[in-house]
Backbone as CSV, one residue per row, in Angstrom:
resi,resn,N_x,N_y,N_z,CA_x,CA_y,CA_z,C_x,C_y,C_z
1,UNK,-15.992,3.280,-1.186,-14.870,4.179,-1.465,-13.966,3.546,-2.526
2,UNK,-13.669,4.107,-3.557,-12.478,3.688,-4.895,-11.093,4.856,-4.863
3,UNK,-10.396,4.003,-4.509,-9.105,5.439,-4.413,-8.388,4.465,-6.283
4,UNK,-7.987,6.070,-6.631,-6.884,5.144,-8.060,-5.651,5.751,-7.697
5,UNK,-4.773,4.679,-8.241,-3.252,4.685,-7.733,-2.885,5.107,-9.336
6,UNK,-1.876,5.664,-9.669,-1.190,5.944,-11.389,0.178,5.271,-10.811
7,UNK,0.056,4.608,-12.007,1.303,3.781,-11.513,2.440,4.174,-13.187
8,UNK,3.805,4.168,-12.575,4.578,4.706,-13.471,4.768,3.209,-14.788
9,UNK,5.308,2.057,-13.653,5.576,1.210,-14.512,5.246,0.240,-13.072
10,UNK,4.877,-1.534,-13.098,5.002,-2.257,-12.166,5.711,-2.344,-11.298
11,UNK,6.986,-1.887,-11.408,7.967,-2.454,-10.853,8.759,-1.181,-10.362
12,UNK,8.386,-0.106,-10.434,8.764,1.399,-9.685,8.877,1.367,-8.888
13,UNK,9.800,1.695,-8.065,9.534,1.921,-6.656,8.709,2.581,-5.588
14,UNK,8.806,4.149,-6.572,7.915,5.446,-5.997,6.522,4.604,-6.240
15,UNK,6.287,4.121,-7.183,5.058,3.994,-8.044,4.508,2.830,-6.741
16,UNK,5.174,1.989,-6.582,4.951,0.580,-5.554,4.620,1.309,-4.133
17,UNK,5.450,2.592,-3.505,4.972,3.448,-2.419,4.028,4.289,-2.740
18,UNK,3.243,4.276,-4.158,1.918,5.287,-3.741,1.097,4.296,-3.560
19,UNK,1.039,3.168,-4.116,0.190,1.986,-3.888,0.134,1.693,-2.454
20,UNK,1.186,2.027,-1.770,0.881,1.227,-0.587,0.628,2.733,0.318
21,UNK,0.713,3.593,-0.215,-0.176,4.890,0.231,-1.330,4.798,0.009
22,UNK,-1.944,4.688,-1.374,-3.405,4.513,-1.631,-4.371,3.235,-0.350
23,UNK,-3.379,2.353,-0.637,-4.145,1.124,0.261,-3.866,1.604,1.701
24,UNK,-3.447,2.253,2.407,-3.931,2.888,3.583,-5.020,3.678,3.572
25,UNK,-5.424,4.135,2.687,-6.634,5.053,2.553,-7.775,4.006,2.348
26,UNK,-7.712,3.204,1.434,-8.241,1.976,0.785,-7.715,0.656,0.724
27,UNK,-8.102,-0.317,0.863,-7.055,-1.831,1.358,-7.197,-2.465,-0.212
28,UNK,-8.706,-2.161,-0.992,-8.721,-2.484,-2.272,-8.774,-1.269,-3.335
29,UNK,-7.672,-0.540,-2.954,-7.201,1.071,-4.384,-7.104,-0.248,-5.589
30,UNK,-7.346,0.424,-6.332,-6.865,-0.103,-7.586,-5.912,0.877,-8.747
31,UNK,-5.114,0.330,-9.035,-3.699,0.662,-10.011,-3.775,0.474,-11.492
32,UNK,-3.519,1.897,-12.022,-3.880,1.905,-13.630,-2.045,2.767,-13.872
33,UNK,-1.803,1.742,-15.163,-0.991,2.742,-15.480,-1.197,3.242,-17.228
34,UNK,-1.218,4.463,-17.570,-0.896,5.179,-18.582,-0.049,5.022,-19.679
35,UNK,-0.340,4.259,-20.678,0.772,4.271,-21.843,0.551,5.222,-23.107
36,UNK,1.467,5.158,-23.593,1.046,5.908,-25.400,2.257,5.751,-26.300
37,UNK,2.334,6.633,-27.459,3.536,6.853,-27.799,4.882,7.652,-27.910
38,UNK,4.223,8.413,-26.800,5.398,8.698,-26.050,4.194,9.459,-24.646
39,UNK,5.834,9.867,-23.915,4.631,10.690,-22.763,4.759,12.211,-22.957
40,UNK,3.072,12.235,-22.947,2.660,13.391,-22.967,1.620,14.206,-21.971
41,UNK,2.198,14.880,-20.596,1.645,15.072,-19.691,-0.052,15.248,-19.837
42,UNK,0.200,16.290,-20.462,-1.477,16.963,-20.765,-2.943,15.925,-21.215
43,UNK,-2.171,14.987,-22.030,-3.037,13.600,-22.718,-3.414,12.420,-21.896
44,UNK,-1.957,12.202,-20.708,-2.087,11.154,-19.877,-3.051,11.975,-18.616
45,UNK,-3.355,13.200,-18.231,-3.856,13.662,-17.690,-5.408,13.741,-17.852
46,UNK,-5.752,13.874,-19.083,-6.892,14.107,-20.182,-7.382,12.167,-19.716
47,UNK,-6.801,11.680,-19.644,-7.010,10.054,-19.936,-7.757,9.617,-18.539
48,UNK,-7.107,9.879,-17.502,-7.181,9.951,-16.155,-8.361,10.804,-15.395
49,UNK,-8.606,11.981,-16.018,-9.807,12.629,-15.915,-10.877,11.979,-16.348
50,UNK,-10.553,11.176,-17.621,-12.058,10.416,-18.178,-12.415,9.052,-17.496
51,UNK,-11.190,8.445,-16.659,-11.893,7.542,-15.351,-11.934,7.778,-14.933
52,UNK,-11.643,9.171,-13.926,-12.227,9.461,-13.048,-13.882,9.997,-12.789
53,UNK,-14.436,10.072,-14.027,-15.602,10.249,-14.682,-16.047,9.236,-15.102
54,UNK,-15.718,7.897,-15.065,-16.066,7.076,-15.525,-16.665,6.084,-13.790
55,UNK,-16.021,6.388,-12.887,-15.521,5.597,-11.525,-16.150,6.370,-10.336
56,UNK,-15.911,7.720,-10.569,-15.965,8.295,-9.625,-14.914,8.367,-7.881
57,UNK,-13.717,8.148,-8.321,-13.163,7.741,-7.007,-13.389,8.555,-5.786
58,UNK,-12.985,8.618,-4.678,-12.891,9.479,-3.732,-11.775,9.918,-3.572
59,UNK,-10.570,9.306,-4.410,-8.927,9.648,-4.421,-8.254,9.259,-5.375
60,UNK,-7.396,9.951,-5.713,-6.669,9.704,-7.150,-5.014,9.984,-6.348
61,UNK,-3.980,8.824,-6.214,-2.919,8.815,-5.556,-2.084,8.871,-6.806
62,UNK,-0.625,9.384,-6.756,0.089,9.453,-8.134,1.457,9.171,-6.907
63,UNK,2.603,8.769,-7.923,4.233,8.742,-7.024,4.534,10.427,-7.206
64,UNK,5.356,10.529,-6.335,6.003,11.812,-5.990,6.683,11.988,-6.683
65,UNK,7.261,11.619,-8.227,7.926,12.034,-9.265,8.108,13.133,-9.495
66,UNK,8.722,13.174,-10.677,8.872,14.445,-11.689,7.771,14.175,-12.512
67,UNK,7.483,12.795,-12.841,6.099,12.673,-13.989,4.876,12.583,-13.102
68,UNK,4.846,11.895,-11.453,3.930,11.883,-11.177,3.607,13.192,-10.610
69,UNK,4.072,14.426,-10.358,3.557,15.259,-9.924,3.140,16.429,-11.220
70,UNK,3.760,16.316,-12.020,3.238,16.553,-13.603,2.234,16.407,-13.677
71,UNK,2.133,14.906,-13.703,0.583,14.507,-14.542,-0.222,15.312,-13.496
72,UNK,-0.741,15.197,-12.457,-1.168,15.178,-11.522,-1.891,16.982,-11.437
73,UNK,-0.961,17.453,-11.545,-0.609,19.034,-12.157,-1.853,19.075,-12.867
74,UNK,-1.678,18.254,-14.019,-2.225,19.111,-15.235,-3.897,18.079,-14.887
75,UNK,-3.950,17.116,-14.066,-5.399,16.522,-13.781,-6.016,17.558,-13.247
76,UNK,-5.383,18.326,-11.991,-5.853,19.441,-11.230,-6.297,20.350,-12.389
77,UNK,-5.286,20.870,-13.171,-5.654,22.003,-13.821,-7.142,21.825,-14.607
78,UNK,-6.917,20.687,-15.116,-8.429,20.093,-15.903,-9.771,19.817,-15.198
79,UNK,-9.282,19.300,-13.970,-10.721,19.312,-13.372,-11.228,20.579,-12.484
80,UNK,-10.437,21.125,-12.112,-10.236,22.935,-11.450,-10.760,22.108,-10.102
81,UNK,-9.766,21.882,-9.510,-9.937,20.640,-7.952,-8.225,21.467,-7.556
82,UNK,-8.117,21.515,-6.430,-6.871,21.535,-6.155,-5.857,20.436,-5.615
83,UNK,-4.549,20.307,-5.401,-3.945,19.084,-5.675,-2.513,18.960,-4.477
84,UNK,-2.548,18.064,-3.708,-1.722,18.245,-2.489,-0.872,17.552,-2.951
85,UNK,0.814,17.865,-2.523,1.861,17.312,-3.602,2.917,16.470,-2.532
86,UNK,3.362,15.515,-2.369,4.363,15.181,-1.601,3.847,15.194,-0.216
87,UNK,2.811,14.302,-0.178,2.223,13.820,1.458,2.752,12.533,2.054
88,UNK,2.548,12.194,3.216,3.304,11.542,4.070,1.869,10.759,4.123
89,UNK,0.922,11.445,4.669,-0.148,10.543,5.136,-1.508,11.724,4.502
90,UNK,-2.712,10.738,4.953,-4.094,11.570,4.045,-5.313,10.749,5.374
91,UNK,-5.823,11.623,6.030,-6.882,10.988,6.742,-8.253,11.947,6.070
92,UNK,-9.174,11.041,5.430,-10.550,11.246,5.166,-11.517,12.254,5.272
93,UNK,-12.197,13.075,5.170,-12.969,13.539,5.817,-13.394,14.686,4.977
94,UNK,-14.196,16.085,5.747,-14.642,17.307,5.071,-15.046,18.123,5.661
95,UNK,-13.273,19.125,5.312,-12.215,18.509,4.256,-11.590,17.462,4.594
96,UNK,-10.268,17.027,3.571,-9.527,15.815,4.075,-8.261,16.400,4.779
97,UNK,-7.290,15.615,5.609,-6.429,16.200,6.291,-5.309,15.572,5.788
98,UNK,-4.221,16.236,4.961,-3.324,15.510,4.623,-2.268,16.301,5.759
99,UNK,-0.687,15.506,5.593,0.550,15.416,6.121,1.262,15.881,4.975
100,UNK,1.920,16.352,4.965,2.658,17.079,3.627,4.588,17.334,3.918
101,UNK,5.341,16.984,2.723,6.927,17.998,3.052,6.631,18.982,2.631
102,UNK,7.223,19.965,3.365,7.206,21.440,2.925,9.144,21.608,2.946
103,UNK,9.245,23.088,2.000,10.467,23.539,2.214,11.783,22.384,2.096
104,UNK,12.003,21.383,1.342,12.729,21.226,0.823,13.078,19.631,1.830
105,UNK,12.190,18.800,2.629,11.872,18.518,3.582,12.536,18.849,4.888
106,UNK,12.256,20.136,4.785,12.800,20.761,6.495,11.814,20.868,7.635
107,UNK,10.538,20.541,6.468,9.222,20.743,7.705,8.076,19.800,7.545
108,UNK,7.027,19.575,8.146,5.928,19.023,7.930,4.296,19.819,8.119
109,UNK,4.181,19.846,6.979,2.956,21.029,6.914,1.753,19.730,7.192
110,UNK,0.669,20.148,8.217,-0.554,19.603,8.562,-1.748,20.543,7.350
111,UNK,-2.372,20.234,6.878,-3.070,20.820,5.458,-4.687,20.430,5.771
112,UNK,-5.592,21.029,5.090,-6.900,20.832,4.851,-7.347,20.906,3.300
113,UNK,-7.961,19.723,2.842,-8.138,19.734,1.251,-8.774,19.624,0.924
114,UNK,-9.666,20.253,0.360,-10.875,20.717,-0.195,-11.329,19.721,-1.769
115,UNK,-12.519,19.244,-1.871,-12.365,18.908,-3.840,-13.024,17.355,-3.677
116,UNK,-13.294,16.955,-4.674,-13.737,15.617,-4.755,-13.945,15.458,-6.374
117,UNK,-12.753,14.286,-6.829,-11.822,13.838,-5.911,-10.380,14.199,-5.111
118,UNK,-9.926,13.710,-4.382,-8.683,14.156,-3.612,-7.844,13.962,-4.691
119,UNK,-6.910,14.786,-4.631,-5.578,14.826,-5.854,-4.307,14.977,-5.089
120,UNK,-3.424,13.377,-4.544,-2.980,13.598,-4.185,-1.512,13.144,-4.509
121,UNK,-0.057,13.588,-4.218,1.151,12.530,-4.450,1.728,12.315,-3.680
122,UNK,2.588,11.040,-3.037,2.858,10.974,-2.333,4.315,10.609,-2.180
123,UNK,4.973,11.293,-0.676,6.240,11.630,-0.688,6.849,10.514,-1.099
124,UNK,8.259,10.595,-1.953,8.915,9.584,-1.900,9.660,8.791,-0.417
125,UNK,9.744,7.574,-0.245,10.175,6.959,0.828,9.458,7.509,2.287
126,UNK,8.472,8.302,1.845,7.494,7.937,3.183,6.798,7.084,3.384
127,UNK,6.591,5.703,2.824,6.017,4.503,3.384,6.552,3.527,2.460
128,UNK,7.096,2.345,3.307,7.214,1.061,2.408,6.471,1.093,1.093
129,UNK,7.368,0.098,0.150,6.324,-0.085,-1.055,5.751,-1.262,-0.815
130,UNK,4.495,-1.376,-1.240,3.756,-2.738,-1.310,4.038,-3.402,-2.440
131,UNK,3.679,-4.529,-2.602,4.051,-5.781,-3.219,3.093,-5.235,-4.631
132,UNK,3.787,-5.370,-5.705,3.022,-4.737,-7.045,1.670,-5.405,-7.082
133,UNK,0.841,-4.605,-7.805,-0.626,-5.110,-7.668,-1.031,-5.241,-9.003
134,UNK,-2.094,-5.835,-9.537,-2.715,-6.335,-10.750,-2.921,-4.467,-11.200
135,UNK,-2.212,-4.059,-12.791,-2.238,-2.799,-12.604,-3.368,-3.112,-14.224
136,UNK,-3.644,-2.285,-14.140,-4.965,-2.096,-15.294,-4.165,-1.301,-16.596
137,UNK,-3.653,-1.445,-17.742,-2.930,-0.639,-18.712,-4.053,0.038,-19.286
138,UNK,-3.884,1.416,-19.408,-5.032,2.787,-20.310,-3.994,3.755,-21.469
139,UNK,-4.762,3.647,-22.454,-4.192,4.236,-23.798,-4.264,5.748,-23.594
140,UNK,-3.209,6.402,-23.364,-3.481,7.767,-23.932,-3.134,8.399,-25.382
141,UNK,-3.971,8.816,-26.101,-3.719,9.465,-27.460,-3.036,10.788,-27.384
142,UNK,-2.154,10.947,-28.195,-1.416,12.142,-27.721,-2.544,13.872,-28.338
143,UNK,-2.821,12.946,-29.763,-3.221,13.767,-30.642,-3.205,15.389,-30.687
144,UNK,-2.097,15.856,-30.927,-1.483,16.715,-30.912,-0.831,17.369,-29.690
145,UNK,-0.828,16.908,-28.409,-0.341,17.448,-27.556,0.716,16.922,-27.264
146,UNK,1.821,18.354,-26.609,2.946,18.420,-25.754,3.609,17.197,-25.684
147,UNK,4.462,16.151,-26.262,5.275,15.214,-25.859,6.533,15.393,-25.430
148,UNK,7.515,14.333,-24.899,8.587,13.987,-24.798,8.944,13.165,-26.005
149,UNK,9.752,13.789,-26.977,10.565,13.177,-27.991,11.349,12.254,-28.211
150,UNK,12.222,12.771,-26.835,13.445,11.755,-26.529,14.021,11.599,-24.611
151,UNK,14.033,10.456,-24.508,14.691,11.067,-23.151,16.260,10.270,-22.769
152,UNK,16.820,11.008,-22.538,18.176,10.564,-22.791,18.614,10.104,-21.340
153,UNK,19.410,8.848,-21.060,19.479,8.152,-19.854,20.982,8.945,-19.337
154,UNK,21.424,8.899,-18.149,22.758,9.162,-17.744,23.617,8.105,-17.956
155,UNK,24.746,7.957,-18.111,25.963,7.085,-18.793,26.490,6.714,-16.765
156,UNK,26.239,5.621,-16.471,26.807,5.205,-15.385,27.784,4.262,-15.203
157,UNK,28.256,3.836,-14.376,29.207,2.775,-14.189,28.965,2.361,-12.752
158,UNK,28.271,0.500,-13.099,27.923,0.200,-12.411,27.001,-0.063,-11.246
159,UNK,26.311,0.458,-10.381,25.525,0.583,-9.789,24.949,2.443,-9.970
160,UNK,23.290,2.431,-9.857,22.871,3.739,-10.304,22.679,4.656,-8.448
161,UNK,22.870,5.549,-8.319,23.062,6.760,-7.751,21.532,6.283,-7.109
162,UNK,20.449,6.027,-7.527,19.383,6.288,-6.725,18.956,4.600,-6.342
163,UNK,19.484,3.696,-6.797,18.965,2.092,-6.445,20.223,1.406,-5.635
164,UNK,21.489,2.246,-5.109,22.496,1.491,-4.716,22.143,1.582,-3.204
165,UNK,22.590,0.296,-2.723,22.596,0.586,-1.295,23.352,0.919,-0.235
166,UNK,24.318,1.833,-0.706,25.107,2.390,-0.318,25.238,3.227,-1.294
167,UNK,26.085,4.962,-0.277,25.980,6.125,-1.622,27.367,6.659,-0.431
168,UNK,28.431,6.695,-1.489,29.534,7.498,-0.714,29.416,8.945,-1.521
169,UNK,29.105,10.070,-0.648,29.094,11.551,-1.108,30.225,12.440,-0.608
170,UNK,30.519,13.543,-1.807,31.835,14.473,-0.824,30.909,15.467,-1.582
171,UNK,31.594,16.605,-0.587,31.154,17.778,-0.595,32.404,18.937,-0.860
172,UNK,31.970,20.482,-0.553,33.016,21.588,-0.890,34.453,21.046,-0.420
173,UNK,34.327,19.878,1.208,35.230,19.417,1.483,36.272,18.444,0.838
174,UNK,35.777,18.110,0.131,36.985,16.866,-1.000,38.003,17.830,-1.268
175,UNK,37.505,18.990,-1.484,38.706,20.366,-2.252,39.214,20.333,-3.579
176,UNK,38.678,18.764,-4.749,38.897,19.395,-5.987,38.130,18.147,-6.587
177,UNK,38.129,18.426,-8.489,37.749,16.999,-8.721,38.760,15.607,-8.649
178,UNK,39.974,16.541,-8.234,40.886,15.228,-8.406,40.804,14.381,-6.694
179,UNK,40.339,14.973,-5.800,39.789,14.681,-4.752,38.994,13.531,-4.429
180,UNK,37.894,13.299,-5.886,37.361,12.448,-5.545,37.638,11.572,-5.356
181,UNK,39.028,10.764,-5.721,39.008,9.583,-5.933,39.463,8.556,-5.240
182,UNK,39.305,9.154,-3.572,39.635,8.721,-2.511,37.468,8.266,-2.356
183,UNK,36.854,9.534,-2.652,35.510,9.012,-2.502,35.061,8.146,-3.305
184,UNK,35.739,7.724,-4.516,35.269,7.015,-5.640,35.694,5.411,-4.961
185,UNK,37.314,5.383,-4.658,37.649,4.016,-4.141,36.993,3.386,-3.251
186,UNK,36.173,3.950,-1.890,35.976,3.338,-1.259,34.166,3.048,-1.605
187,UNK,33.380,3.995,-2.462,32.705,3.464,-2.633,32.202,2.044,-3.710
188,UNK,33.566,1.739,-4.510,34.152,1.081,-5.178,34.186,-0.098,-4.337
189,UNK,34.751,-0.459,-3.008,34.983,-1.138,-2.107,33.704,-1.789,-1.545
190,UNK,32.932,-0.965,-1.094,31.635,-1.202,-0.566,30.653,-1.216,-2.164
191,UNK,31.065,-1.763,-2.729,30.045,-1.945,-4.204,29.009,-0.686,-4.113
192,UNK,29.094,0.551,-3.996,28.109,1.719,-3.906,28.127,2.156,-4.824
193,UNK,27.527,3.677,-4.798,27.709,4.570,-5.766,28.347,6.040,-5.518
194,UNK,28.439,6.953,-5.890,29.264,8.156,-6.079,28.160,9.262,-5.767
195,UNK,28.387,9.712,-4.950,27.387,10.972,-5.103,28.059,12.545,-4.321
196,UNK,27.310,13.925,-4.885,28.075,14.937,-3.951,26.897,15.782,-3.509
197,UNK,27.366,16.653,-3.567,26.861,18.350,-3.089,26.508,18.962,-4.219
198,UNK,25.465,19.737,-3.571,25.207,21.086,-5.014,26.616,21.561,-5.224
199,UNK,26.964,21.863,-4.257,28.434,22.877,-4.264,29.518,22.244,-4.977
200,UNK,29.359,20.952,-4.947,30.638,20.096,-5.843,29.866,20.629,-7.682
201,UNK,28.546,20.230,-7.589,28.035,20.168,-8.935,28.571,21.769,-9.608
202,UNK,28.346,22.570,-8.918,28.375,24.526,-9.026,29.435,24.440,-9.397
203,UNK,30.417,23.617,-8.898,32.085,23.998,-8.936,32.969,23.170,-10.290
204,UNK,31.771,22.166,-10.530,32.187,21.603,-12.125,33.127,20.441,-11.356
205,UNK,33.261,20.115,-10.345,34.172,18.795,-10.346,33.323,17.639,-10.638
206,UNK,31.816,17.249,-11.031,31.131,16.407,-10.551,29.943,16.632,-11.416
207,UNK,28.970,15.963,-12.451,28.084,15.769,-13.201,27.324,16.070,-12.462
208,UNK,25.923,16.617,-12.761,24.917,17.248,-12.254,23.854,15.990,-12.064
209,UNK,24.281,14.554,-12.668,23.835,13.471,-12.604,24.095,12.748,-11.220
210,UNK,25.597,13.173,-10.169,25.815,12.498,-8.966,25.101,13.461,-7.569
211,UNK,24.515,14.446,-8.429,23.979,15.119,-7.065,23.002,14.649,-6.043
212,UNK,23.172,14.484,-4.838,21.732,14.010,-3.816,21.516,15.617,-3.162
213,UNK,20.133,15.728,-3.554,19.464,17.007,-2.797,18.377,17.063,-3.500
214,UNK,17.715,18.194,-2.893,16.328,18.255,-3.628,16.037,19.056,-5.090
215,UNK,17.380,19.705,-5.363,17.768,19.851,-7.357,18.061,18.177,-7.622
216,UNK,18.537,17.396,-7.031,19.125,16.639,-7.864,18.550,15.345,-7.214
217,UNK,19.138,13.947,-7.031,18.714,13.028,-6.753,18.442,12.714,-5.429
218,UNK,16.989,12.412,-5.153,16.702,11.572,-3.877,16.744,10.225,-3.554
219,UNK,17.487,9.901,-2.453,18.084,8.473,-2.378,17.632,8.077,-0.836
220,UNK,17.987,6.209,-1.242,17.466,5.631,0.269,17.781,4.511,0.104
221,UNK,19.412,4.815,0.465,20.481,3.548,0.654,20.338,3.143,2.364
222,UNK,21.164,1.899,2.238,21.032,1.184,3.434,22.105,2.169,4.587
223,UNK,23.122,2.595,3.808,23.784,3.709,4.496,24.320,4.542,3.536
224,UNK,24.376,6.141,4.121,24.993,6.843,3.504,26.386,7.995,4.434
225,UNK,27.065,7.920,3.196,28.475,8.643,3.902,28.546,9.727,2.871
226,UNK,28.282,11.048,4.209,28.773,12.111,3.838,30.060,12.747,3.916
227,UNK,30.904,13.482,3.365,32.211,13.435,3.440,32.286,14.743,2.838
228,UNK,32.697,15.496,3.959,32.991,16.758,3.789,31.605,17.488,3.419
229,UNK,30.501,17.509,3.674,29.540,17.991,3.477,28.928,18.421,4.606
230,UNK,28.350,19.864,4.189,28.028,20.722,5.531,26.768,20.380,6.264
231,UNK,25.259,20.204,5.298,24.164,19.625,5.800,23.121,20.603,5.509
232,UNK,23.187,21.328,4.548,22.213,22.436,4.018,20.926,21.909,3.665
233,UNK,20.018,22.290,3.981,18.749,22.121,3.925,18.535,21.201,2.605
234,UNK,18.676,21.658,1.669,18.446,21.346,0.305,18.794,19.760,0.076
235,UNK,20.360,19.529,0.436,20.847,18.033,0.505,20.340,17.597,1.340
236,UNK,19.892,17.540,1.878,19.536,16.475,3.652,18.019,15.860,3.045
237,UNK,16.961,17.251,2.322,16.242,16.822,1.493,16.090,14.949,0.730
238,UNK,17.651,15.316,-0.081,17.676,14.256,-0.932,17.946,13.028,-0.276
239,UNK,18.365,12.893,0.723,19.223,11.778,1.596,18.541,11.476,2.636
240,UNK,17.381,11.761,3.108,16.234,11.571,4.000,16.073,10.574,4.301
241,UNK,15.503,9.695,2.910,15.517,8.126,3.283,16.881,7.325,3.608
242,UNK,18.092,7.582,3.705,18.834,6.843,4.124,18.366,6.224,5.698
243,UNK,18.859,4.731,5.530,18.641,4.101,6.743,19.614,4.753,7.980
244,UNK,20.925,4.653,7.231,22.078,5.068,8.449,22.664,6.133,8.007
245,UNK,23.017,7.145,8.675,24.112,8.609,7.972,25.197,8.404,8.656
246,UNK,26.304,8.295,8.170,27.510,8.466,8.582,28.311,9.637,7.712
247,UNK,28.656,10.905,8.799,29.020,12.053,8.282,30.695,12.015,9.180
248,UNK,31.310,12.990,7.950,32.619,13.127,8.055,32.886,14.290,7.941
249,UNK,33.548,15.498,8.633,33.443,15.882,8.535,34.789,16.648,9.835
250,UNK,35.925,17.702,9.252,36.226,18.202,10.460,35.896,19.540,11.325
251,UNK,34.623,19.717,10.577,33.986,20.893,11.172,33.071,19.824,12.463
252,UNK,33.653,20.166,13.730,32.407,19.919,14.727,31.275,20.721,14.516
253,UNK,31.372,21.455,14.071,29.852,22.639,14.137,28.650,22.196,13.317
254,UNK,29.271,21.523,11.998,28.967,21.386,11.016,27.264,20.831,10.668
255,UNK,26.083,21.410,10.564,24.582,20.493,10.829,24.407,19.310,10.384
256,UNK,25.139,19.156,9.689,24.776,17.690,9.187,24.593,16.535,10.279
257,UNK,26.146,17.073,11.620,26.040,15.747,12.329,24.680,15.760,13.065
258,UNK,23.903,16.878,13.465,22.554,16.682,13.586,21.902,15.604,13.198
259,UNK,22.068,15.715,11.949,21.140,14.179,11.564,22.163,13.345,11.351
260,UNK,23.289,12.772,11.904,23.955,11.717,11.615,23.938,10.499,12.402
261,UNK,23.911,9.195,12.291,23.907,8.202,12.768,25.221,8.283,13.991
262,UNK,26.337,8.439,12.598,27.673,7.957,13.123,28.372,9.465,12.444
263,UNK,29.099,9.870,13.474,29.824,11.069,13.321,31.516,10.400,13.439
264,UNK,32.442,11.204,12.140,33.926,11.150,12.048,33.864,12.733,12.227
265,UNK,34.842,13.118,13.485,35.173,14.614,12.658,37.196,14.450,12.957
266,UNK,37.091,14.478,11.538,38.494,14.569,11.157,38.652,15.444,9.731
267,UNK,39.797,15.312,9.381,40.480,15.233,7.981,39.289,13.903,7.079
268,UNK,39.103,14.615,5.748,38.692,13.314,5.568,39.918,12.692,4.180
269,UNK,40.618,13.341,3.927,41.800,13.153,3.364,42.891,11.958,3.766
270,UNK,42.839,12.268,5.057,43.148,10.351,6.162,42.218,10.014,6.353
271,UNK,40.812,10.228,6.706,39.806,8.904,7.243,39.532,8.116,6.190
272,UNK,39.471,8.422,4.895,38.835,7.910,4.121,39.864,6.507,3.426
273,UNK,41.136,6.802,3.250,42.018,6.107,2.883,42.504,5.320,3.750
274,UNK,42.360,5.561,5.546,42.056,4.407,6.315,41.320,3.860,6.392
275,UNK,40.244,4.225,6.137,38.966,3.270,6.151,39.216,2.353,4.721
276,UNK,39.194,2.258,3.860,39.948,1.601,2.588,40.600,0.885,2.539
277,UNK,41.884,1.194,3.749,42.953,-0.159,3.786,42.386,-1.013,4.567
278,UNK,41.430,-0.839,5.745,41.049,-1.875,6.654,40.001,-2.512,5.976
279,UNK,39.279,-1.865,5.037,38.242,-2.664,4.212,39.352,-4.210,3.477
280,UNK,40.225,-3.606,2.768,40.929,-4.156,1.701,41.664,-5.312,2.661
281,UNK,42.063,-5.153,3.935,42.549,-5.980,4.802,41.888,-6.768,5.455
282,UNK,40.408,-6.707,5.736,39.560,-7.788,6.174,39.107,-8.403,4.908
283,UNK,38.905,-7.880,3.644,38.922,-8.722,2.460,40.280,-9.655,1.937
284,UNK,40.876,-9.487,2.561,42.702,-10.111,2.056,42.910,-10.003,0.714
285,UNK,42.450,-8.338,0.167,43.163,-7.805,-0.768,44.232,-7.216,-0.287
């Protein structure tokens, strides 16, 4: 059995959790990653099809990206195989039985997959990453196809929204953008990052760059604080992998505390600025 892993870059994270997805299927997958001069889905796809013709694997694993489910896309489309997107787990067989998120991860779809080889990606932060592996570099030629020109980074300060380990978020509840900056201080405090709600993003207080949900960024801090946020399907999505949830919130009703570790239901207009001074006071600022 040869499973291939597509690896984004060595040192990826997603890319390091399909590897250690693949090697559950396989203990020796082996890891290729795709370069060129720039990326161009259709070419790096085209590239990947020709080892897989070259190898024959029984599985072709990609990260749960935006690029890895792309490429992945357009491998399916080329080899006319169909392609299971955002799995948890993949047991063998015929057909094969994958574990899948469905719906924004509100559910877990049990699947049957037809094709050889398996085309599969796998969820973000559904399994540890493994320790980077000897990755094999493959040239893709673009020669005339579809590129990315330019890709333009977000302007941050300080720690990034999806690698911090800690993420302080507000929601419709902050009540403006000048609001935030009770959420900004304390994640300031706890060296974190800034994050909100679709509903903050909709409402223009907040860059479409601090969003956690499944439009916007998926994260998997050591803890996360929701603040003033209701718990809509969509966000809970993005915030899945958090280790700990601590929600704030003075709606008791509110779903979020469903999935919360640690529940505040107050004002978060006082919790938050108490919580701040006692930070600042066990630091002897």
């Amino acid at each position: 059995m040869t499973v291939l892993t597509l690896i984004e870059h060595p040192e990826d994270e997603l890319s390091l959790q399909a590897y250690a997805f693949a090697r559950s299927i396989e203990p020796d997958a082996e890891a290729v990653t795709v370069t060129g001069d720039a990326y161009a889905p259709a070419a790096w796809a085209k590239t990947l099809v020709e080892l897989i013709a070259q190898r024959s694997p029984t599985a072709v694993v990609a990260p749960g990206s935006d690029r890895g489910n792309e490429v992945m896309a357009h491998v399916a489309a080329q080899l006319d195989q169909p392609m299971a997107a955002n799995c948890v787990s993949l047991t063998p067989g015929d057909p094969a039985t994958v574990v899948r998120v469905r719906w924004g991860g509100s559910l877990l779809e049990e699947a049957r997959v037809h094709g050889s080889p398996l085309l599969v990606t796998a969820a973000p932060h559904a399994v540890a990453a493994a320790a980077a592996p000897e990755v094999e570099t493959v040239h893709a030629a673009a020669n005339g196809a579809v590129a990315v020109s330019e890709h333009v980074t977000a302007t941050t300060a300080g720690v990034s929204l999806a690698d911090a380990d800690v993420v302080v978020s507000g929601g419709r509840g902050v009540g403006s953008a000048e609001g935030f900056a009770i959420i900004e201080e304390l994640a300031q405090l706890l060296g974190g990052a800034v994050g909100c709600s679709r509903a903050v993003t909709s409402a223009g207080w907040r860059p479409h760059t601090d969003q956690v949900g499944q439009t916007g960024t998926k994260i998997a801090p050591e803890i996360y604080i929701a603040c003033g946020i209701s718990g809509a399907t969509q966000h809970m999505a993005g915030c899945k992998g958090a280790k700990k949830l601590l929600a704030i919130n003075e709606d008791g009703e509110a779903s979020i505390f469903a999935s919360a570790d640690y529940a505040v239901i107050g004002d978060l207009h006082q919790i938050l600025p108490a919580i701040s001074a006692e930070i600042r006071k066990a630091k002897g600022a």
